[in-house]
N, C-alpha and C positions, 0 to 999 in steps of 0.2 A: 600274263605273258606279254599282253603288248605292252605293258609299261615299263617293262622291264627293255623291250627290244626300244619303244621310245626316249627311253634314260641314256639308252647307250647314243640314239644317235642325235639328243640334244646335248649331252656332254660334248660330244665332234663338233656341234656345231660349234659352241660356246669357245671351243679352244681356236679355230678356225676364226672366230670371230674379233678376237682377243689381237689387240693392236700388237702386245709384245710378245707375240707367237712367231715362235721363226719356220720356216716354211718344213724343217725336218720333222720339227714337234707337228706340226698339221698333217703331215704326210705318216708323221706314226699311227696319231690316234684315228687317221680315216683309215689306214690297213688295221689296226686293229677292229675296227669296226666290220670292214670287209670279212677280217675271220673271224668272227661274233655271228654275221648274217649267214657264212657258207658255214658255219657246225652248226645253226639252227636248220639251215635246210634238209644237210646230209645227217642229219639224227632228228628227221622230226617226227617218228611213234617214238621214238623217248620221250619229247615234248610233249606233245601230244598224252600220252599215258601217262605222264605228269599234272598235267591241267586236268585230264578228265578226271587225276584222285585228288586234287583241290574241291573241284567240283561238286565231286561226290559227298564229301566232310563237311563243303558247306549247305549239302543240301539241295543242289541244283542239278537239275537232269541237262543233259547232254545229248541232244535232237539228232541224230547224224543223217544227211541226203538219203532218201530211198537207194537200195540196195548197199545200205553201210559204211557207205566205202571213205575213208577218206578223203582221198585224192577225188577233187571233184572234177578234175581233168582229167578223164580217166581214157578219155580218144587223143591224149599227147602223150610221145611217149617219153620217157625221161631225159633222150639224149636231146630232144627241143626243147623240153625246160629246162637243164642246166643252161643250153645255150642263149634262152630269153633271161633266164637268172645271170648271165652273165654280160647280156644289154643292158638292162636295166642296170648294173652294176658300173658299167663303161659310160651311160649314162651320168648317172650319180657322182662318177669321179669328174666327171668333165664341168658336172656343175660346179662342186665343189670348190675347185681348179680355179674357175671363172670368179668366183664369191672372192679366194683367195687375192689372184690378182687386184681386183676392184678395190680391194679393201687397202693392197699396200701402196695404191697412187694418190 
């Protein structure tokens, strides 16, 4: 799974990076990226239920925190994690942004 969410966002970078990227192509592929990261969050026991039958097939147990739970934030409640999911995302764009500019002066 992470290499999968890491492909997606060194491809971003790579185009981001790319001298003859115009600034719409950069601004696609980081929203695409953006709704790459928000259907991995809002579907992730699908995820989740995916890796652990990887897992299983290859043989590898799957340890989960005392009292099972996934979510190991289990004292936040969801409306503060989308809203930290969506700093860290405002974040991300603002780097980005900055990487952008740097590169076309």
């Amino acid at each position: 799974m992470w290499f999968k969410i890491l492909t997606r966002i060194d491809t971003c970078m790579k185009v981001i990076q790319a001298r003859q990227a115009t600034l719409d192509t950069e601004v696609g592929y980081i929203q695409e990226l953006l709704k790459y990261l928000a259907e991995l969050q809002n579907n992730w026991q699908a995820v989740w239920n995916k890796v652990a039958t990887v897992a299983s097939n290859l043989g590898i147990e799957i340890k989960l925190p005392p009292g099972g739970s996934l979510d190991l934030r289990r004292n936040v409640s969801a409306e503060k994690r989308k809203k930290a999911f969506k700093k860290h995302i405002a974040e991300l764009l603002y780097s980005l942004l900055l990487l952008i500019i740097s590169l076309e002066d």
